[in-house]
C-alpha positions as a LaTeX table, in Angstrom:
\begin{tabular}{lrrr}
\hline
Residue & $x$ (\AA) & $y$ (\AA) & $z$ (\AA) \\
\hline
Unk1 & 15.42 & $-20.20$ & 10.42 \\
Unk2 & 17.78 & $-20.53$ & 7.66 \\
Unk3 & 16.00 & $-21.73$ & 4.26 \\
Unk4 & 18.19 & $-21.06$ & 1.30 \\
Unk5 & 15.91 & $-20.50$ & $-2.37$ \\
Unk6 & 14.77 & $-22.43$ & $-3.88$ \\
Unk7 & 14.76 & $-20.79$ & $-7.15$ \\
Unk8 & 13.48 & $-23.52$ & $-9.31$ \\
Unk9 & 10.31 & $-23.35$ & $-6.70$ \\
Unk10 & 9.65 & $-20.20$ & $-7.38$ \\
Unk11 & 10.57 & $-20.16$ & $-11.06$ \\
Unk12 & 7.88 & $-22.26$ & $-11.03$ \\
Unk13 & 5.53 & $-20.56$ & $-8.71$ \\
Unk14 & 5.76 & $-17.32$ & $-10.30$ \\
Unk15 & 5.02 & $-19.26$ & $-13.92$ \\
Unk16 & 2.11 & $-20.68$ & $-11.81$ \\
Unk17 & 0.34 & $-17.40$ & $-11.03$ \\
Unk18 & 1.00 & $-16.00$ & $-14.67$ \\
Unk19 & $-1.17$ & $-19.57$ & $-16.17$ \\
Unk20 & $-3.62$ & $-18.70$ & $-13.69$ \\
Unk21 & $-4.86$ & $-15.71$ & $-15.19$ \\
Unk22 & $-2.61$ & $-12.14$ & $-14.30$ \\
Unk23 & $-0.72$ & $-11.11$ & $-17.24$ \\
Unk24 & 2.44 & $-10.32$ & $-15.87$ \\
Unk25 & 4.38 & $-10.04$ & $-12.22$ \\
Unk26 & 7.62 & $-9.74$ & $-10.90$ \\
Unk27 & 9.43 & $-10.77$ & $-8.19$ \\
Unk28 & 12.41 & $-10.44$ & $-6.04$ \\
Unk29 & 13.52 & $-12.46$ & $-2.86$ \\
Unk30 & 16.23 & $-11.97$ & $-0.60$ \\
Unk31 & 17.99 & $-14.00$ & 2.03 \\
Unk32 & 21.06 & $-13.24$ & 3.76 \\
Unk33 & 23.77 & $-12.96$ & 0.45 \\
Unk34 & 21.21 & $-14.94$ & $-1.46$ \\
Unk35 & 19.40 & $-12.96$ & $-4.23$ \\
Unk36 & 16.23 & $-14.28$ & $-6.52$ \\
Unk37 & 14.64 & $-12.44$ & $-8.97$ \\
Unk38 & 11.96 & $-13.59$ & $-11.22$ \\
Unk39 & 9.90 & $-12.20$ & $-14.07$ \\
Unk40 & 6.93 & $-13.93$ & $-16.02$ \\
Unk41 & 4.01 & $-13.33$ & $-18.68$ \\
Unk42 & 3.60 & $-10.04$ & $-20.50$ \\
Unk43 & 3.47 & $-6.12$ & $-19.44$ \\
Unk44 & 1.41 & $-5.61$ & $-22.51$ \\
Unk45 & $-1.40$ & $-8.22$ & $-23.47$ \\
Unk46 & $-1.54$ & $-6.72$ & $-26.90$ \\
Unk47 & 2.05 & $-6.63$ & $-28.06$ \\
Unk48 & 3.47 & $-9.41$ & $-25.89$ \\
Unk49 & 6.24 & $-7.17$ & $-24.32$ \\
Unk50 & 7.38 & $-9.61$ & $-21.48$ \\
Unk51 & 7.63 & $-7.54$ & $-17.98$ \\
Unk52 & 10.87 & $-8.14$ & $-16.04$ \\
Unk53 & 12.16 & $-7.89$ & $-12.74$ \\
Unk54 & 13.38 & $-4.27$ & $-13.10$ \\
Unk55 & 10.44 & $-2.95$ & $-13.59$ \\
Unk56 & 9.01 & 0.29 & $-12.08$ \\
Unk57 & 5.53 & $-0.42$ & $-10.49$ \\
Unk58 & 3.10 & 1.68 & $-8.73$ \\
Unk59 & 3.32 & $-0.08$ & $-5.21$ \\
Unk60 & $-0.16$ & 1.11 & $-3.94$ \\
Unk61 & $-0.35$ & 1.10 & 0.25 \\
Unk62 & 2.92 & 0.37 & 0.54 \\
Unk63 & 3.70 & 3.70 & 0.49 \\
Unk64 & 2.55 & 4.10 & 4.18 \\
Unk65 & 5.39 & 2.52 & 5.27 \\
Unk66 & 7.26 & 5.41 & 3.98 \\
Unk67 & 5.40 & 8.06 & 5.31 \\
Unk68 & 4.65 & 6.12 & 8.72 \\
Unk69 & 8.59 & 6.13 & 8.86 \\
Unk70 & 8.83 & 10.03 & 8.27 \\
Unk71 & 6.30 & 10.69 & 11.01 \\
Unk72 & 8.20 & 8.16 & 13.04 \\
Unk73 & 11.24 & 10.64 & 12.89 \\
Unk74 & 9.17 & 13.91 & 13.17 \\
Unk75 & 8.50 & 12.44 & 16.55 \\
Unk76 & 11.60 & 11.39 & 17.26 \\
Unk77 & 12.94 & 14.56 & 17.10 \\
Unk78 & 10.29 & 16.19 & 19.14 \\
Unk79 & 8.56 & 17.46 & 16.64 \\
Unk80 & 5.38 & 16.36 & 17.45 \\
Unk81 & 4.14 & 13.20 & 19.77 \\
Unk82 & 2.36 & 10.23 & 19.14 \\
Unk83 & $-0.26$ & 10.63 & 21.60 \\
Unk84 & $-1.10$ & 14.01 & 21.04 \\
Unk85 & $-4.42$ & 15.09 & 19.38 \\
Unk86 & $-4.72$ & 16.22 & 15.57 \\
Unk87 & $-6.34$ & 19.07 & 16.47 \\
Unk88 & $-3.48$ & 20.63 & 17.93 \\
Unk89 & $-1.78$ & 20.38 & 14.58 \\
Unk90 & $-4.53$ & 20.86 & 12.08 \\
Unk91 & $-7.44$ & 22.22 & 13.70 \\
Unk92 & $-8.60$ & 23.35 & 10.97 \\
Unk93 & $-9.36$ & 19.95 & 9.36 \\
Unk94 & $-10.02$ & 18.03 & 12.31 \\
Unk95 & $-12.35$ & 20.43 & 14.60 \\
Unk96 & $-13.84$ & 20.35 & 17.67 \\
Unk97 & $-14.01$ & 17.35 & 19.85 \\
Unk98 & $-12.74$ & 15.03 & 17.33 \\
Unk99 & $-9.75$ & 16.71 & 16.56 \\
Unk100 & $-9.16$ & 16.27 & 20.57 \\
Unk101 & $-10.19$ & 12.68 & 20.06 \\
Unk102 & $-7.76$ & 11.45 & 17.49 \\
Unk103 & $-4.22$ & 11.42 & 18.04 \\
Unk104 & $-1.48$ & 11.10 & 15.53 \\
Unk105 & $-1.06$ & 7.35 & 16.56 \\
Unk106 & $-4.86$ & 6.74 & 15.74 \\
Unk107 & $-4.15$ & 7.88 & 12.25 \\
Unk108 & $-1.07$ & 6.01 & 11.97 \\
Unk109 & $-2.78$ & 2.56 & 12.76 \\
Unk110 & $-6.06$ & 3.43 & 11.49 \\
Unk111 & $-8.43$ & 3.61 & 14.44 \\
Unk112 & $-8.91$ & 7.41 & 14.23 \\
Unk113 & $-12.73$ & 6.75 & 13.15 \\
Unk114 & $-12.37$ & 8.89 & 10.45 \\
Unk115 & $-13.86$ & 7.33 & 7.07 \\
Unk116 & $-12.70$ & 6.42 & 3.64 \\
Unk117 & $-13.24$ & 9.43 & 1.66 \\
Unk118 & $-13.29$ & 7.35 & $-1.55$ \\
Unk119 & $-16.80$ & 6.38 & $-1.98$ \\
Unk120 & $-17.27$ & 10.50 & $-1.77$ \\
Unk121 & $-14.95$ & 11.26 & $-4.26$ \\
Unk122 & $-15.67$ & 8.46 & $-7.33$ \\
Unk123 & $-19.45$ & 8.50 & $-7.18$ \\
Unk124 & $-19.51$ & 4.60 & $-8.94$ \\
Unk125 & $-18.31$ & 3.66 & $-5.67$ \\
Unk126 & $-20.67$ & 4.90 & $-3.63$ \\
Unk127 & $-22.23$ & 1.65 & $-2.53$ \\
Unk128 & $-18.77$ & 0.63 & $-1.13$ \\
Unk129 & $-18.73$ & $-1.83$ & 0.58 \\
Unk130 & $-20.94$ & $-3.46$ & $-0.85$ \\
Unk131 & $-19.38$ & $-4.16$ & $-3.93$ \\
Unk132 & $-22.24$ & $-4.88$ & $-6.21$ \\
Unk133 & $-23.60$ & $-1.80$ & $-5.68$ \\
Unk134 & $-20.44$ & $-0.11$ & $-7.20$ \\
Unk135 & $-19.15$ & 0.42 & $-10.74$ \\
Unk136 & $-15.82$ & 1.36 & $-12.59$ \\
Unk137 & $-17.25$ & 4.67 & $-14.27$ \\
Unk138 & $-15.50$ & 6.92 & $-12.27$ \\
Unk139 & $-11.97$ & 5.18 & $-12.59$ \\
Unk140 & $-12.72$ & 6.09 & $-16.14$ \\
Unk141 & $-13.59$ & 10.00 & $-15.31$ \\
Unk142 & $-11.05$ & 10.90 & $-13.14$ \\
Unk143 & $-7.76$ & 9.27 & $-15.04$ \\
Unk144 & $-6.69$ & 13.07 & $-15.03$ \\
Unk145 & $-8.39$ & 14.68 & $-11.87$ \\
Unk146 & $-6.13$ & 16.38 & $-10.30$ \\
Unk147 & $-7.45$ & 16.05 & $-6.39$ \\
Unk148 & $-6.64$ & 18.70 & $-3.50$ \\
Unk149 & $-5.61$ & 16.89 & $-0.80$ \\
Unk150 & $-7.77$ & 19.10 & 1.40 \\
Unk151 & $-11.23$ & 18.33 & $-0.39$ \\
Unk152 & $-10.55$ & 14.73 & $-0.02$ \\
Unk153 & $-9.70$ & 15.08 & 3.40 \\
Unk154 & $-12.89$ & 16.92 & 4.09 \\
Unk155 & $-15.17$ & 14.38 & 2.66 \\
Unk156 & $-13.85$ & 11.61 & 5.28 \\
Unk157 & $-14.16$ & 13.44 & 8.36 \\
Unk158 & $-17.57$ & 15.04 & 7.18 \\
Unk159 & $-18.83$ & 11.28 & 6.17 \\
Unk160 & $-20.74$ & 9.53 & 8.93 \\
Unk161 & $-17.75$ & 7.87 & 11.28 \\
Unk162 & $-16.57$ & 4.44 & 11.13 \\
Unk163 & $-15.95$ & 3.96 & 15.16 \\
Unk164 & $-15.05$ & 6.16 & 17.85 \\
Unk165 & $-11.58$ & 7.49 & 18.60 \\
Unk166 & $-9.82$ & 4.13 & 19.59 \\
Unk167 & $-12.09$ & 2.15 & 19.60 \\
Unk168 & $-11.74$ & $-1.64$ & 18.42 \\
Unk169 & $-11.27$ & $-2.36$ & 15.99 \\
Unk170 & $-10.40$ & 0.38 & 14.02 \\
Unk171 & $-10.92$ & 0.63 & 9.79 \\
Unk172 & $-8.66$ & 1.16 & 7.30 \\
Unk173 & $-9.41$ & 4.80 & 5.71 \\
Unk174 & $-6.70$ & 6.15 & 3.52 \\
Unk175 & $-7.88$ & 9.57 & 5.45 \\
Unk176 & $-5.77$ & 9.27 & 8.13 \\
Unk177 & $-2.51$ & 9.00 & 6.18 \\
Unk178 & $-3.45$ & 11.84 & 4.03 \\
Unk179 & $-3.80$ & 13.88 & 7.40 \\
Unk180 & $-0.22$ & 12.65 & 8.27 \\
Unk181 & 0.69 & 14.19 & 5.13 \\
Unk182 & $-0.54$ & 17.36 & 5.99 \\
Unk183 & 1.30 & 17.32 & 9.53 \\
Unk184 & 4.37 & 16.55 & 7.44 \\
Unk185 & 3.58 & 19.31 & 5.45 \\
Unk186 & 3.19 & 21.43 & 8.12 \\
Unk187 & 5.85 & 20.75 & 10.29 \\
Unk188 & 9.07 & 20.60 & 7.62 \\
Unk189 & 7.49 & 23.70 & 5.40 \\
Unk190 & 7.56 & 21.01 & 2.20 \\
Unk191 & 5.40 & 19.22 & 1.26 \\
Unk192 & 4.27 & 15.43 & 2.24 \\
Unk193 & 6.28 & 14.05 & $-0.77$ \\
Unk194 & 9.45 & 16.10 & $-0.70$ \\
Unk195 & 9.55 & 15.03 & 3.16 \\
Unk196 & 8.90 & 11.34 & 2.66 \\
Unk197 & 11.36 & 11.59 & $-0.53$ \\
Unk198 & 14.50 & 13.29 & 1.25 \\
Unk199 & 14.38 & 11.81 & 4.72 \\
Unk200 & 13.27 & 8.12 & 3.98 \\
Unk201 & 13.74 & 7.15 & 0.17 \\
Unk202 & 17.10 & 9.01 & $-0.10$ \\
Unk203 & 18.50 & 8.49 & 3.12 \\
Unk204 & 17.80 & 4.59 & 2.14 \\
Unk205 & 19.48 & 5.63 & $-1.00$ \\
Unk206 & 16.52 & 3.92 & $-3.51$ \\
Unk207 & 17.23 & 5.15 & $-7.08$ \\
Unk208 & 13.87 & 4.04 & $-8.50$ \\
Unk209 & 11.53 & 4.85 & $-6.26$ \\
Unk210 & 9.55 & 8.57 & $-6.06$ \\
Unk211 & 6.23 & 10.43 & $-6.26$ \\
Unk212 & 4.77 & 10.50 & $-9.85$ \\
Unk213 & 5.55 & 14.18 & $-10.73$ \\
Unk214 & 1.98 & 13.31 & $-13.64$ \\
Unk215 & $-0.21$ & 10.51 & $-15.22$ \\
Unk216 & 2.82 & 8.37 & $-16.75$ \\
Unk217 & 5.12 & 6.18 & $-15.23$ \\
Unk218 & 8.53 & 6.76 & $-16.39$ \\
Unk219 & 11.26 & 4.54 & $-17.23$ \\
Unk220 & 10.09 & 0.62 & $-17.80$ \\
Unk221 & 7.11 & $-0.44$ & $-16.58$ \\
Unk222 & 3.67 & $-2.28$ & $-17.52$ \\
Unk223 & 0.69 & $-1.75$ & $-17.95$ \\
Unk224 & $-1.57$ & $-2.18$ & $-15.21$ \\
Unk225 & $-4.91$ & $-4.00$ & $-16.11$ \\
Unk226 & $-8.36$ & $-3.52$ & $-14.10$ \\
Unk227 & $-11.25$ & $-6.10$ & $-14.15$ \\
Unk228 & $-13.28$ & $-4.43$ & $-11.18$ \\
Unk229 & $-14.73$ & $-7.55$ & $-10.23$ \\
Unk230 & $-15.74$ & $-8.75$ & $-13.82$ \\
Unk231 & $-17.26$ & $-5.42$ & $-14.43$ \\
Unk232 & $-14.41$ & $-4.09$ & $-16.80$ \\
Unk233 & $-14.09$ & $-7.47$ & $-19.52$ \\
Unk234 & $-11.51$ & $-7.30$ & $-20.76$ \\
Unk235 & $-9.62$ & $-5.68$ & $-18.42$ \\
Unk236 & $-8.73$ & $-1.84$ & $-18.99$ \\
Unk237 & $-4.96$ & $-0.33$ & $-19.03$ \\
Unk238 & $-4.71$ & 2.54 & $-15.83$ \\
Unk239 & $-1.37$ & 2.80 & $-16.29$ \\
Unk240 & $-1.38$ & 6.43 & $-17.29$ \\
Unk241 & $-3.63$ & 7.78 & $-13.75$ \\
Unk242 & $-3.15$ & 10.88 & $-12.10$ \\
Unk243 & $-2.32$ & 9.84 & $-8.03$ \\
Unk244 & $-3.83$ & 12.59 & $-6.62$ \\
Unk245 & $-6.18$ & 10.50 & $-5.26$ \\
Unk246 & $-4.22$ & 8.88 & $-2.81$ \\
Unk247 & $-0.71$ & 11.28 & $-2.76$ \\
Unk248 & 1.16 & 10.46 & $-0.12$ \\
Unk249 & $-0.96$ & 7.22 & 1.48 \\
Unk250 & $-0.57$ & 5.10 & $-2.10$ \\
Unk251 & 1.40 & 6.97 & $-4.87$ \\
Unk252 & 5.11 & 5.87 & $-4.78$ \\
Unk253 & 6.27 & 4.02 & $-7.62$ \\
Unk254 & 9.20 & 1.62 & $-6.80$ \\
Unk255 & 10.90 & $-1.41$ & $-7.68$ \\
Unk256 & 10.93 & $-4.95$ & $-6.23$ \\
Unk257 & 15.04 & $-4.60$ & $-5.34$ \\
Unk258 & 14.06 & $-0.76$ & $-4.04$ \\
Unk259 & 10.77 & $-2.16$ & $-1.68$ \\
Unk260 & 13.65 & $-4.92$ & $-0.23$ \\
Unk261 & 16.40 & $-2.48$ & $-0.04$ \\
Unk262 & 14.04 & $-0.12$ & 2.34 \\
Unk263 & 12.52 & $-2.94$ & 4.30 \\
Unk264 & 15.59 & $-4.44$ & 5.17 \\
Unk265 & 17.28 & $-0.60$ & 6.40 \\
Unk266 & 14.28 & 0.03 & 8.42 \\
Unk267 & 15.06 & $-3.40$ & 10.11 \\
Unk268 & 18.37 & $-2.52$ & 11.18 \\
Unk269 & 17.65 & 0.53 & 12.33 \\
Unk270 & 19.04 & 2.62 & 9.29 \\
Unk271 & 15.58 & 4.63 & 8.65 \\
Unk272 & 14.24 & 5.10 & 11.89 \\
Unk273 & 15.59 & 4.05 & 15.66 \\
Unk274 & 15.22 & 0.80 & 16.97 \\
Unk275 & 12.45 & 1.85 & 19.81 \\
Unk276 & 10.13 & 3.49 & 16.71 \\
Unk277 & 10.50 & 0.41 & 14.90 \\
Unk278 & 8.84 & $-1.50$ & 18.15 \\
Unk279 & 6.33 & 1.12 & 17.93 \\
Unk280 & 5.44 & 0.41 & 14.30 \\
Unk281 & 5.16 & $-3.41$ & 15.41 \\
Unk282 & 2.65 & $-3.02$ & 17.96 \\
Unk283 & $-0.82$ & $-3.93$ & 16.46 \\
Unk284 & $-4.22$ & $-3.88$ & 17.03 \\
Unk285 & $-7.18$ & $-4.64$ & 14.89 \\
Unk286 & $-8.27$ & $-3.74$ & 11.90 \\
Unk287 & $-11.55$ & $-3.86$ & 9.69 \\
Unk288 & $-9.22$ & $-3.95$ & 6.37 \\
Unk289 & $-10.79$ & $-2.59$ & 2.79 \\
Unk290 & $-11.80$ & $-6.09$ & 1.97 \\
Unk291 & $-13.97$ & $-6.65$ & 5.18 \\
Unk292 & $-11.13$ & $-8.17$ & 7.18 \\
Unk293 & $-10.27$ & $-8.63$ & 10.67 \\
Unk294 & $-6.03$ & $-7.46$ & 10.83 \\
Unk295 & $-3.43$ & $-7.17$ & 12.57 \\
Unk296 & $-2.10$ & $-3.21$ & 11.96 \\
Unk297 & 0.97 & $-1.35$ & 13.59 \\
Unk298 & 1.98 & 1.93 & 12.50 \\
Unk299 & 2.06 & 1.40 & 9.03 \\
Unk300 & 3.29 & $-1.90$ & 8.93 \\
Unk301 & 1.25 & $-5.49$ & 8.65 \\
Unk302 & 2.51 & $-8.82$ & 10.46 \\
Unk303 & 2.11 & $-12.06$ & 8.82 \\
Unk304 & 3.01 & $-15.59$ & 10.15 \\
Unk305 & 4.39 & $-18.46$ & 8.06 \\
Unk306 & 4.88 & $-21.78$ & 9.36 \\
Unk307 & 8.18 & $-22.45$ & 9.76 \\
Unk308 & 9.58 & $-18.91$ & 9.35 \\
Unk309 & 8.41 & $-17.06$ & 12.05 \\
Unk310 & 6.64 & $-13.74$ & 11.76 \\
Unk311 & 7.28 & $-11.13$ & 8.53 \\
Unk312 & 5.92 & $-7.49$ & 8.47 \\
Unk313 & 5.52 & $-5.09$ & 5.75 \\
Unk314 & 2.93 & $-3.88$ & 3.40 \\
Unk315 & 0.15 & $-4.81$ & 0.46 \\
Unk316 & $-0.52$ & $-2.51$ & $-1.74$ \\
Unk317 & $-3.23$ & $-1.96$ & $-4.98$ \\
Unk318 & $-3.64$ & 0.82 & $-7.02$ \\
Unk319 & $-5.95$ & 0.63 & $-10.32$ \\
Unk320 & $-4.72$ & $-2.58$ & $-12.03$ \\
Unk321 & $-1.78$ & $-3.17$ & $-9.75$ \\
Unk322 & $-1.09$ & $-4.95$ & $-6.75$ \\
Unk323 & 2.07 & $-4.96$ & $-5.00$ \\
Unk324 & 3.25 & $-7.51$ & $-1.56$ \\
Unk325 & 6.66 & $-6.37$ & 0.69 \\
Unk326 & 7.86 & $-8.35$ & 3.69 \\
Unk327 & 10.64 & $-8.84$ & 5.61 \\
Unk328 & 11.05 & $-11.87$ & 8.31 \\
Unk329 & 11.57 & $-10.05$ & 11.98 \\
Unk330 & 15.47 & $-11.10$ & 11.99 \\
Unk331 & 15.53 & $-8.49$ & 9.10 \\
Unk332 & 17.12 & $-11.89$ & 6.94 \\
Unk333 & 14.71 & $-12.56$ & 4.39 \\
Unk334 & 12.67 & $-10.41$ & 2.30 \\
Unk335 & 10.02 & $-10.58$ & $-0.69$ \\
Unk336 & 8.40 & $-8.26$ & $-2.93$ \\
Unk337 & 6.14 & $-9.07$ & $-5.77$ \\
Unk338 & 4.26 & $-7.02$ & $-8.33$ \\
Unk339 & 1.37 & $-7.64$ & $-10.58$ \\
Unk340 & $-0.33$ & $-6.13$ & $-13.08$ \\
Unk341 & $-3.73$ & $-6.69$ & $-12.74$ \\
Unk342 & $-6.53$ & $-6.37$ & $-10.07$ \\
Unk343 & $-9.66$ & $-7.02$ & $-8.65$ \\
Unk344 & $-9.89$ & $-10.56$ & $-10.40$ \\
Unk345 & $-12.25$ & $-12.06$ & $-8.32$ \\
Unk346 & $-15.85$ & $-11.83$ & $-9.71$ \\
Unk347 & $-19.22$ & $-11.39$ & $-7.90$ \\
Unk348 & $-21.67$ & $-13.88$ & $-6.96$ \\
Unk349 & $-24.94$ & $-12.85$ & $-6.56$ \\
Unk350 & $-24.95$ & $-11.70$ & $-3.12$ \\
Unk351 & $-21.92$ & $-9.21$ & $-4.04$ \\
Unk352 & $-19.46$ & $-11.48$ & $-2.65$ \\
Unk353 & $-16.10$ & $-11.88$ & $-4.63$ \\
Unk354 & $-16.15$ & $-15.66$ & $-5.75$ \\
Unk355 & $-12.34$ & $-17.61$ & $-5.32$ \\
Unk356 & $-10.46$ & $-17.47$ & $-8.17$ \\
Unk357 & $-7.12$ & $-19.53$ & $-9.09$ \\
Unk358 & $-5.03$ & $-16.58$ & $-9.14$ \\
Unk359 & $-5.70$ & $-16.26$ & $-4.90$ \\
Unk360 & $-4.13$ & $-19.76$ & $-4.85$ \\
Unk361 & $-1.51$ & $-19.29$ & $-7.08$ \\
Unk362 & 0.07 & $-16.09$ & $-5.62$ \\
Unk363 & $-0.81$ & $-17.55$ & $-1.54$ \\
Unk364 & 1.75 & $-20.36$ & $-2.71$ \\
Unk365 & 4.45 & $-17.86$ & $-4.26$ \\
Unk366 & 4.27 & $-16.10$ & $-1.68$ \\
Unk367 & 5.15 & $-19.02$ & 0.72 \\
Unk368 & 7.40 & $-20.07$ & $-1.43$ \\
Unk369 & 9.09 & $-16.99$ & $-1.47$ \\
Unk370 & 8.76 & $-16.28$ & 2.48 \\
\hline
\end{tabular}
């Protein structure tokens, strides 16, 4: 399984995704001893400050991960189970037969039934999923919303349901992991982020990654740029956004080295124990955001590359920033990449996202770097 890096491959694949339109990314790949980073374009299109590979990045979904593995060792310790119902937790926000419907393992791998509460709270995206039928206005009006977790939580499990309990496949709603947050909350007396913050990203001993405490990013970073599917030309800076919106299923920000550092303790057993980490790999399938049939464990993704067996981590996007981490089963090799724009693709007339060069480009760094 052994491929050492190439790092004049993915030099050049890196450069390659940068010429095919996103401003900036950065990159890091491990393999056994063997360390690659990689930085190219610009974090700022109008003064042409270059990003680099240090660079603090809101990772988006990844974030699950995190908070998957903090629920992982709530149950572990007994604190609650897998297979019980969310009702017995928070009845409250899941009531009456559905709360005795979903379990904590439905949420976890997203086949609770429970809908995205997004389209409820940005009105422009209302028409989701059909994507012509949305707009970017409300990224605009709620850069400095400051969501209750609650609300938001409300509007998915009042919104019409996506499936039943179970059922197959299930679809990706970022309501379910802010429900996990709230049985976090409930169960340490913190809250979801001071959980997830002292029992995963400090035990794993990550120095740049945490919950935005406001709008900015601090330390270096770059701007993140949003097309919205041509809709926003030239792309628009979100780099400065209130997380609310997503808390504790999409707001860590984090380095590449931090996203490889935690990927490869949770593979050898550091984070959680070995027999919750075969938990997290067990899929089923998944109706992703973009329409997509998946493979989803508890809050981790598998991916197959020829050659290299099978990876798992996490994608993640946020408004203007997209962010990949795997790690090969064997716990060897590892990759994490950040860019800094999003939603690229533009709409035919159907409302289907057209392929752009930039898909290409990053499939083949991503090989490269798997």
């Amino acid at each position: 399984m052994r491929k050492p890096l190439d790092r004049t491959a993915l030099d050049a694949a890196l450069a390659d995704v940068h010429h095919a339109g996103i401003p900036g990314l950065f990159a890091e790949v491990r393999d056994h001893d063997e360390v690659w980073r990689g930085a190219a374009g610009v974090a700022d299109v109008v003064t042409g400050r270059p990003v680099t590979a240090d660079m603090r990045h809101r990772v988006g979904s990844v974030t699950k991960t995190f908070t998957a593995a903090a629920v992982m060792q709530l149950a572990e310790s007994g604190g609650i189970g897998l297979d019980r119902p969310i009702g017995r937790y928070l009845p409250k926000l899941v009531p009456g037969e559905r709360g005795a419907a979903v379990t904590v393992r439905m949420l976890l791998n997203h086949t609770s039934g429970l809908a995205e509460y997004l389209p409820y709270a940005y009105p422009s995206l209302k028409g989701f999923p059909a994507l012509g039928e949305t707009g970017p206005q409300s990224l605009d009006d709620n850069r400095f919303t400051r969501f209750d977790p609650v609300e938001l939580i409300g509007m998915g499990v009042a919104a019409p349901a996506v499936g039943a309990p179970g059922g197959a496949p299930g679809v990706y709603s970022n309501t379910n992991y802010l429900l996990l947050a709230r049985l976090l909350e409930l169960m340490t007396g913190t809250t979801a982020e001071q959980c997830v913050t002292r029992n995963v990203i400090q035990r794993a001993g990550l120095r740049d990654t945490r919950f935005p405490a406001g709008a900015h990013l601090d330390g270096p970073h770059s701007l993140l740029y949003e097309a919205w599917f041509g809709m926003i030309d030239p792309p628009r800076d979100y780099s400065v956004y209130d997380m609310s919106w997503v808390g504790a299923a999409a707001a860590l920000t984090s380095t590449v080295a931090d996203l490889n550092r935690f990927l490869g303790l949770l593979f050898a057993g550091e984070i959680v124990r070995p027999q919750s980490l075969a938990q997290m790999r067990q899929t089923v399938k998944v109706v992703s955001q973009e329409g997509r049939l998946i493979d989803y464990g508890l809050g981790l993704q598998p991916m197959e590359v020829p050659g290299q067996g099978t990876f798992w981590g996490h994608g993640g996007t946020v408004w203007g920033g997209g962010t990949l981490a795997m790690i090969r089963a064997d716990g060897l090799r590892r990759l994490a990449v950040a860019v800094n724009m999003q939603r690229w693709n533009r709409l035919d007339s159907s409302g289907t996202p057209q392929p752009h060069p930039i898909d290409d480009a990053l499939t083949a760094l991503y090989l490269a770097g798997l």
